[in-house]
N, C-alpha and C positions, 0 to 999 in steps of 0.2 A: 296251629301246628304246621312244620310243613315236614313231610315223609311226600319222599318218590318227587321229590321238584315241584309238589302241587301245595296250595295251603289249602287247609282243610277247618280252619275257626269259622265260625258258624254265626259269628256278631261283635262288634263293638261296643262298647261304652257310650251312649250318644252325647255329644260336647256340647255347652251349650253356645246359644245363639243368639246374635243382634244384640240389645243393650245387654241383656245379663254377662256375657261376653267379656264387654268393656266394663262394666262396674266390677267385674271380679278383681278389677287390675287397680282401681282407682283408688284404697290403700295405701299400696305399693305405690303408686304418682305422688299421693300427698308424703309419703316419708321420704322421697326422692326428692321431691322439693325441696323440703325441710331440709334433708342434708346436704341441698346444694346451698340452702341460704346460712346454713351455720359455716359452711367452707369460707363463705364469703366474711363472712363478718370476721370469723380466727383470723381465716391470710389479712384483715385490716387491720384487726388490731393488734396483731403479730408483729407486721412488716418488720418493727425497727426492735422488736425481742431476742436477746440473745438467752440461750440456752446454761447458762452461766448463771444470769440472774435470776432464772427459776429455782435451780439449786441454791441457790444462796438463799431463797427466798423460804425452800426447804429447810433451810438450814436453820434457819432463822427463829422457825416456832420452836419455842419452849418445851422439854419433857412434860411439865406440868399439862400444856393443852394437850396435846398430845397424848396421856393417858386419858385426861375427862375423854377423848374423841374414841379411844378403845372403850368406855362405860357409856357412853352413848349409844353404840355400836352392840352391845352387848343387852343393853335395854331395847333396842329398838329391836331385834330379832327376840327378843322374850315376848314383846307386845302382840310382836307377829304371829306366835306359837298361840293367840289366843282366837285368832281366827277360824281355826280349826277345831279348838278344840271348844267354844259355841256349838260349830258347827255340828258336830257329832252329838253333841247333847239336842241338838231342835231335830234331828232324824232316829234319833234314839237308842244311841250306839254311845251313851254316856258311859259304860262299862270300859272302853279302850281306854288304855292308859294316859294320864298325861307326857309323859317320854312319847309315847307313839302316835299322839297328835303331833305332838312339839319337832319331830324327826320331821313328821309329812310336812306340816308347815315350812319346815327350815329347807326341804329339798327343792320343790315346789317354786320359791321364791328366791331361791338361790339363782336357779335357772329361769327364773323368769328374770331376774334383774342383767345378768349375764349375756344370756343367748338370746333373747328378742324376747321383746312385747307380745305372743300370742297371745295370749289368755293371762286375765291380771289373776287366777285361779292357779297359776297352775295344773292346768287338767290332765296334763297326757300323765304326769308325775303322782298326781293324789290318785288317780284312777289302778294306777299301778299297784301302789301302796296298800293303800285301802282294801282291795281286787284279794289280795295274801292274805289280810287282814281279815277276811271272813263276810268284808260289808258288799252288801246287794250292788248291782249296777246302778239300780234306781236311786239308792240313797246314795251313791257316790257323786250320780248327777244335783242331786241337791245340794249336796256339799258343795261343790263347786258352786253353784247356782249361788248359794248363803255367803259362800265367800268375797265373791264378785261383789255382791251386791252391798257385804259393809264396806268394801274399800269404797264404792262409789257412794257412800252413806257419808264416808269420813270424809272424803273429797268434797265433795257437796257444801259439808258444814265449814270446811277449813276456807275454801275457795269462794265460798259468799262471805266470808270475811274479809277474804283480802278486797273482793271487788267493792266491798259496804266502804272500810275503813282506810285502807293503800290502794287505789286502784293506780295512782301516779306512779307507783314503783315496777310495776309488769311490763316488762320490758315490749318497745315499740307500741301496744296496744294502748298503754297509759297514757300515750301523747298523743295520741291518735282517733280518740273515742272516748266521747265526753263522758264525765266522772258519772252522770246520771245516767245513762246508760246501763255503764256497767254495775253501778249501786241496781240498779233495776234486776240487773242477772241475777246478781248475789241476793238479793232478796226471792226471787222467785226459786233459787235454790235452796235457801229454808226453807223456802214455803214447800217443795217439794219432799224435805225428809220430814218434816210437821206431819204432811199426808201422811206419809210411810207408818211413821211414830201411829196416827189418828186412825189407820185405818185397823192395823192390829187390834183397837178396842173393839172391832166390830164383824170382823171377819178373820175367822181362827182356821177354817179349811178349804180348799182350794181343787176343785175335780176335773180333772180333763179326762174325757171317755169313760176309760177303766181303772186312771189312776186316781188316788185321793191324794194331796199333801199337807200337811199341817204347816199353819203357817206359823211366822217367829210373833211372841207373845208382846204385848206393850212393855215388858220388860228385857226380853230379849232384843229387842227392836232398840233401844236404849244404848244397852250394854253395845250391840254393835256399833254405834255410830261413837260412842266414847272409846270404844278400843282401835276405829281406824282412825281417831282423831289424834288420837294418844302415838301408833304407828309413826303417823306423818311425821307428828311434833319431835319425836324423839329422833328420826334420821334427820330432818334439819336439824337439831340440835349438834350433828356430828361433825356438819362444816360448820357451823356456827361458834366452835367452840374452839375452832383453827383460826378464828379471824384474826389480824393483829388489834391492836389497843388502836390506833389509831383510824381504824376503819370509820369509828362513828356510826354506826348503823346499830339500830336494836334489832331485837330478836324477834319482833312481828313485821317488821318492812322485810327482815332477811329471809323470815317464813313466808313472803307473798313470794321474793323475788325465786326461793328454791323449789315451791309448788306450779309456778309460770314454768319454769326451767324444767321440771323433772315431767311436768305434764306432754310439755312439746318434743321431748325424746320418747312417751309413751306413741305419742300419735305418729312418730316415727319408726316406731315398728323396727326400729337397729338396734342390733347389740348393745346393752344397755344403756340407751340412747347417744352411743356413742359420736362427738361431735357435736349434738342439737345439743345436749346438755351440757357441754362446756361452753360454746358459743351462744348461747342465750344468760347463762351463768356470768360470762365474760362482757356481757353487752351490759347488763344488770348491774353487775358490782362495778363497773369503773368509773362513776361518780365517786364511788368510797373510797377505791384502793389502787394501787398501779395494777399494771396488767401481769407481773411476775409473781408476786404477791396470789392474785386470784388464780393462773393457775397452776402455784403450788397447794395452795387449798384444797382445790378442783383433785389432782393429782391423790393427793393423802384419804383424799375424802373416797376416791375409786377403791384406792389401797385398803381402807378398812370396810368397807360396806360392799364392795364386789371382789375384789380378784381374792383376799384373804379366804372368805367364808364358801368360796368356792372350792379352792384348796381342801379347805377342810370339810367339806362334804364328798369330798374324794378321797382324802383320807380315810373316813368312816367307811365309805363303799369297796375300797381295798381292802380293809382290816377284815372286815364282813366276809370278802372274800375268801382269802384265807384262811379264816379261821372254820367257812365251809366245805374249803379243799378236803382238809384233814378227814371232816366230819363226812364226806363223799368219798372219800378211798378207804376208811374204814368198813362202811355201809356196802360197798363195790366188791369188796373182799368176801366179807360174811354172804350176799347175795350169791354169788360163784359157786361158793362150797353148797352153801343148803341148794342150789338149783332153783330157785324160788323163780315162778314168771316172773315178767318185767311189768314194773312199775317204777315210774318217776318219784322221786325221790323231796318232799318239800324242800330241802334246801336248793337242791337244782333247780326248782320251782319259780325258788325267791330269785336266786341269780338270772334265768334268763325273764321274768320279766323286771327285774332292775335292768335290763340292760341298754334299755334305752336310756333312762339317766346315765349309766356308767358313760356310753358311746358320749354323751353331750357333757359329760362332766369332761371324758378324754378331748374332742372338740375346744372347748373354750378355752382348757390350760394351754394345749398346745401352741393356740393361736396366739395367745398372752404370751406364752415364751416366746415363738416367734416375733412379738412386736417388738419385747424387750429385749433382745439379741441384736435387730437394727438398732434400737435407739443408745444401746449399752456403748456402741464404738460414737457416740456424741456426748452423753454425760457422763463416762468417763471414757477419754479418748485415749489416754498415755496409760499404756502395758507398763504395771511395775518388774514385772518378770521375776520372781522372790525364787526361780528356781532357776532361769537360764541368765547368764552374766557372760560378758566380752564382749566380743562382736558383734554377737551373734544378736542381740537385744536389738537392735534396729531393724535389722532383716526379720525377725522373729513377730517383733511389733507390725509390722505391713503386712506380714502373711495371717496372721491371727485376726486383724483388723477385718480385712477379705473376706474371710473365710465364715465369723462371724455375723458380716452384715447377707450375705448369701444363703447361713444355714437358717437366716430370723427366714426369707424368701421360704427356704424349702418347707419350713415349719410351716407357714403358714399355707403352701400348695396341701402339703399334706395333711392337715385337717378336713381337706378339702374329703379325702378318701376316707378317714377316722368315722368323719357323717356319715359314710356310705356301707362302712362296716366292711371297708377292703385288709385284706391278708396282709398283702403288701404294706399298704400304708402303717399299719401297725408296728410290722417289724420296720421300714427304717423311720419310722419316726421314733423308735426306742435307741436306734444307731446313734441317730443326729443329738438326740437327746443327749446321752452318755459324753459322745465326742462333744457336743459344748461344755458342757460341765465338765468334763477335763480340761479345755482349754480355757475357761474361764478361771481356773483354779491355778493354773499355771503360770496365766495371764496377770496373775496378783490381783485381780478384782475385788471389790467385797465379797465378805464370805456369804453374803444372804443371795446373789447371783447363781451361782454353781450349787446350793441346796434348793434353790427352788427348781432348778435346771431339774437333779437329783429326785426330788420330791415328782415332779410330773413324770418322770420315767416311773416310779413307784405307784402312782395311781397309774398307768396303764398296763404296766407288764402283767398281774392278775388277769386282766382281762381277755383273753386271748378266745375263749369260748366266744365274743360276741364279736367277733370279726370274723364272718366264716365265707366272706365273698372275696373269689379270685379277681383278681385286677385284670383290665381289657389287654395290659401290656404281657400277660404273662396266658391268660385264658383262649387266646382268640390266633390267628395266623396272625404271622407278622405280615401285616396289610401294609399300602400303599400312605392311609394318610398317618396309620402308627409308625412307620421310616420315616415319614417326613416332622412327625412329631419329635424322634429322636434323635435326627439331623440337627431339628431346629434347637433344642435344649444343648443340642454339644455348641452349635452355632454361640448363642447366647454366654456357654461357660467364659467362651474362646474371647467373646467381645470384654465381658468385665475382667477378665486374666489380664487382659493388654494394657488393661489400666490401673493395674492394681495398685499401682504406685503412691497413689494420689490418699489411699486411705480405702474406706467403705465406698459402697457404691451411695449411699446416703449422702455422704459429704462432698460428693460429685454431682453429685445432682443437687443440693440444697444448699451447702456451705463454701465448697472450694469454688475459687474463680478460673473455670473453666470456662473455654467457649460456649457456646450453643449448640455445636453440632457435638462436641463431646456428650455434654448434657443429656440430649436427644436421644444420641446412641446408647447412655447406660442406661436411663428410665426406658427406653423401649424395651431393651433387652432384659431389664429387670420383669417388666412387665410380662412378656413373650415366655422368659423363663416358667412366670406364675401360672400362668395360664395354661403352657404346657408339662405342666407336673400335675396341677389338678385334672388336666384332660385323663393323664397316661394314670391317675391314681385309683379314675371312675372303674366299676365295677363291670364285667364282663357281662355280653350277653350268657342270659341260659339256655341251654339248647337243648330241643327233647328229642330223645332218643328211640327209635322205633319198638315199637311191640309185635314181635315176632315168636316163632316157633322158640327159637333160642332162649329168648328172652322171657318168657314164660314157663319154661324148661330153669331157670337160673331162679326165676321168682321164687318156685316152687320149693327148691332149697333152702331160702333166708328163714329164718324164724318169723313167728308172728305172719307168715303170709295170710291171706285170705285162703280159706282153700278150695273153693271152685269158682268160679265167673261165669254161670253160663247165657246169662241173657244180657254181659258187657262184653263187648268190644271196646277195649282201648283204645284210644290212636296213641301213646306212646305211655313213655314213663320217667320221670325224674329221680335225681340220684341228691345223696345228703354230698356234704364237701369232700367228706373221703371215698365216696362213691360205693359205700358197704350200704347205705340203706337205699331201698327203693320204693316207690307210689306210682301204680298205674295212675294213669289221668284220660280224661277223655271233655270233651267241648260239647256246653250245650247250649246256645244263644251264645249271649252277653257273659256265660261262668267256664270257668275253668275246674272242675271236677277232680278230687283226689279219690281213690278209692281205698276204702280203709284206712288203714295207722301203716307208718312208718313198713316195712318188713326185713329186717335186716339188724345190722349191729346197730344199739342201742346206743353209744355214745354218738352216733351219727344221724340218728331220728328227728331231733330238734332241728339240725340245719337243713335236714330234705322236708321238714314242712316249711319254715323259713324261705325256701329254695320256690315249691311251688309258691308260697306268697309271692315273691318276686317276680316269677315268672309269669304272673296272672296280671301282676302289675306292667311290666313288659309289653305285652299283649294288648295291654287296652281289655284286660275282663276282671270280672270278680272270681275269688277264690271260695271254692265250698268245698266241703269233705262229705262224704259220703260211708254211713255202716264202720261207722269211728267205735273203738273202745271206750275205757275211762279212761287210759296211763296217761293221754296226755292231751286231756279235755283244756286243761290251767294254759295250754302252750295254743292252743286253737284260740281264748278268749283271749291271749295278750296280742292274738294279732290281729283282734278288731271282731269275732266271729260269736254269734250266740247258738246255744247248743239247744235240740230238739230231740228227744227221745223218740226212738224208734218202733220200743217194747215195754213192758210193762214194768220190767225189770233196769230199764238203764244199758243194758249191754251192748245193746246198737243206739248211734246218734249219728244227729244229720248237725252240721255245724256250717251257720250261713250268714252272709252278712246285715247286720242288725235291721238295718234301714228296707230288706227285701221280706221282712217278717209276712208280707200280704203272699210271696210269690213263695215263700217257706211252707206254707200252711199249706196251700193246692198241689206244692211238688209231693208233700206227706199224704196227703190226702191221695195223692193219684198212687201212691207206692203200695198204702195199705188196701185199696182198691182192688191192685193187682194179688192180693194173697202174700203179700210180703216177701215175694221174691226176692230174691238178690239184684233184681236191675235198676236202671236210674232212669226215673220215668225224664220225660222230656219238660225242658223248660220254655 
């Protein structure tokens, strides 16, 4: 903290060191690679590709494949729903419904396939889920654990196939490394899920310390490895069934070449492997089929298995919304008149810990509409204008064109904020939204342009509770590098204005025969643009505010305060977003110290715990709470925190981070030592 010009935190987080250091990073190096080498290969077999014969090439496939690839699609996210709901049956929570696996499963994998490869689990999402759901931490982690482990059961089995029976069809490795080799891998991967299968006949539980686990039975163990097998088979079936007649490839060489391909976008760690999986997809299939051909496959094949069922998982998380609005201003109302304490509300519950899916559901559309807003003024270039007619259609066309490849830019800086749960970014990325979709409607585009535009403004306006951080451009003085930040964004407008002649900034850099230094100048400036809207979108320092006579004097008033302190000292206190609620804090080592719950207006309590997480995070500390209520235990565990009874009753708790459980127990231990004072013994 700093009060009076001095800083007064008492420790750091310690970072680590020497190799652990650099292995943290080295991930992140191999998916960097990966997607320098898929760059490479698209710009080669691109070079002489025009954007014309992709769509044609779209055009091309049949309604007929084209619905088998929606039942593909459709089966393969059913197969998926069975992961989970295994899973609950081997932890013993076979009671939860099939809908309510099938939901977790579908959200889970939605966002993994989407937003990057963390966890082939799903975990930040099932833990969420599940968390409402009634299920333990413990068993949530096993779920995950269970899940994980059949996808790599299914893998296993599918991928020692390909390397037994096609090892020549995997791209570069196949020519590269003798067939015995790799027949050797794929064998030693049976032999690996064999064990798996063989050991279940012999060992059923599993103890670490204090915990027990049951493990999956020789029949569960089964059932897993045919349901991720099943999984796999069913999404290659969904380009597979895009192919043309003429490709000539069967359905097990095509299933090596899309398990090579979807593995290497996994170890790349990018948004649904984006790039590595078309460019290995791309190197694979062009013995069979021309390069426009594969990627309009490629393209369709994103369209049904990622960007649609994302959509529609944000649709559900809208609708959910809403239909909780209603169900909280009713409850909000009757609460007032009876005068009833405060307590959180389960639906409030459910919304903020969905909100981290929501934010990454808002995230990934955005950034999709933003791609497809640049790429919209190249396949389809010519404004039909169905509303404006005369003159006016040429001029109209070159401004629209602009305006549109600029707002895909801004889309996509502003996701940048959506991540970060800024105000700002929320509100104009509903602006930009709206205004594309108007002018794509007027533009004469397809009508499927301007309702998805439509459609993504509608999964994030709901959400507005989960964006409760100011923007550095609005929270902070107007500083030296935020001028200069500002400067530079007018800078950048002023450069692509001057040329707007030519069309998008796209087609000036990629397509029109411009010089070089034109070139130069719109890709920097597009670039510089980028960079500076994500900067100006990031979230404001938070700043703690002194604890004084005043300030204590004011506590005192809010509701729900604590009502005496006498053996804390503060050193300050944090405010919710609207600045009605407030949390003494005070530093002890490595933690940042909340005292009590919330004390102030209720609709603002969730963001001033929110607010200290952040700020702990800031800091370089961990965040714990201290002599907490129950109202809003559900909101301390979604931000990573496990809860320790104070009293014999529950009505005091120490809430800390999971991983510190050894420093939890001696900080309790030293509190009830002291006679159960109200202070905060030292850490």
């Amino acid at each position: 903290m700093v009060e009076n010009g001095q800083d007064t935190r008492q420790g750091q987080v310690p970072k680590p060191q020497g190799c652990k250091r650099w292995l943290k990073h080295l991930p992140h190096l191999l998916g960097l690679l990966l997607m320098v080498a898929a760059i490479v290969v698209v710009q080669h077999e691109l070079r002489h590709l025009r954007l014309a014969e992709i769509k044609q090439a779209i055009k091309a496939i049949p309604t007929k494949q084209l619905g088998l690839g929606v039942a593909c699609t459709f089966l393969s996210y059913f197969v998926l729903s069975f992961y989970d709901r295994l899973a609950v049956r081997q932890v013993g929570y076979g009671h939860l419904s099939f809908k309510r696996t099938a939901f977790a499963a579908f959200c889970s994998y939605v966002l993994s396939h989407n937003l990057g490869f963390s966890a082939v689990s799903g975990a930040a999402v099932r833990y969420r889920l599940y968390r409402n759901w009634g299920v333990s931490s413990f068993c949530i982690a096993q779920i995950i654990a269970f899940c994980s482990a059949t996808y790599l059961l299914g893998a296993a089995v599918l991928i020692g196939g390909v390397l037994v029976w096609e090892p020549s069809v995997i791209p570069m490795a196949g020519s590269h490394i003798p067939g015995v080799v790799l027949a050797g891998i794929g064998i030693l991967l049976w032999a690996c899920v064999l064990a798996y299968i063989g050991l279940a006949f012999k060992v059923r539980t599993f103890t670490f310390k204090r915990w027990t686990i049951d493990l999956p039975s020789p029949l569960m163990a089964v059932l897993q490895t045919v349901v991720a097998a099943a999984d796999v088979a069913a999404t290659a079936a969904i380009a597979f069934v895009l192919l043309p007649p003429s490709a000539h490839i069967d359905y097990g060489s095509f299933l090596a070449i899309y398990i090579a391909s979807y593995t290497a976008g996994l170890v790349a760690s990018v948004p649904g492997g984006l790039g590595v999986f078309d460019g290995a997809m791309l190197l694979a299939l062009s013995p069979y089929m021309p390069a426009p051909q594969i990627m309009g496959v490629v393209l369709i094949f994103r369209l049904f298995y990622y960007i649609i069922p994302l959509f529609m998982a944000g649709v559900m998380f809208a609708a959910h919304e809403l239909f909780l609005r209603g169900d909280d201003a009713l409850a909000a109302k009757k609460q007032q008149q009876a005068q009833k304490p405060r307590r959180v509300r389960p639906s409030q519950l459910v919304r903020e810990s969905e909100a981290g899916f929501s934010v990454a559901v808002a995230t990934g559309t955005v950034s999709l509409c933003g791609i497809m807003l640049i790429c919209l003024v190249l396949l389809d270039p010519v404004a039909k204008f169905a509303v404006v007619s005369g003159p006016l259609v040429a001029w109209s066309s070159a401004i629209s064109t602009y305006l549109l490849s600029l707002m895909g830019v801004g889309l996509i800086g502003l996701a940048i904020g959506l991540s970060q749960r800024v105000t700002l970014a929320w509100r104009a990325t509903l602006v930009l939204l709206v205004l594309a979709a108007v002018i794509t409607f007027l533009r004469g585009n397809t009508v499927f342009v301007p309702v998805m535009l439509g459609l993504s403004a509608f999964l994030i306006a709901p959400f507005r509770s989960c964006y409760y951080r100011r923007a550095r451009l609005l929270s902070e003085p107007l500083s030296t590098p935020t001028l200069l930040c500002l400067l530079l964004l007018f800078g950048c407008v002023i450069a692509l204005a001057s040329r707007h002649a030519g069309g998008s900034w796209w087609e000036m850099v990629f397509v029109l025969p411009y010089s070089g230094a034109v070139r130069w100048t719109v890709a920097l400036s597009v670039v510089l643009a980028l960079l500076v809207i994500g900067r100006l979108m990031l979230p404001g320092r938070i700043k703690v505010k002194p604890w004084d006579n005043a300030a204590w004097q004011h506590y005192q008033t809010l509701d729900h305060a604590m009502p005496a302190l006498p053996n804390i000292s503060p050193d300050g206190y944090v405010t919710g977003e609207g600045g009605e609620a407030v949390i003494p804090i005070c530093y002890r080592g490595a933690f940042l110290v909340g005292l009590g719950d919330p004390a102030g207006a209720e609709d603002d309590s969730v963001s001033a715990i929110w607010r200290l997480r952040d700020l702990a995070c800031q800091d370089g500390l961990k965040p714990v709470f201290w002599q907490v209520g129950t109202p809003f235990l559900r909101i301390y565990d979604d931000i990573g925190l496990n809860v320790w009874p104070l009293d014999e009753n529950g009505d005091l708790n120490f809430c800390y981070p999971a991983e510190d459980i050894a420093l939890a127990s001696r900080f309790v231990a030293t509190y009830k030592d002291g006679n159960a004072e109200p202070s905060v013994p030292a850490l």
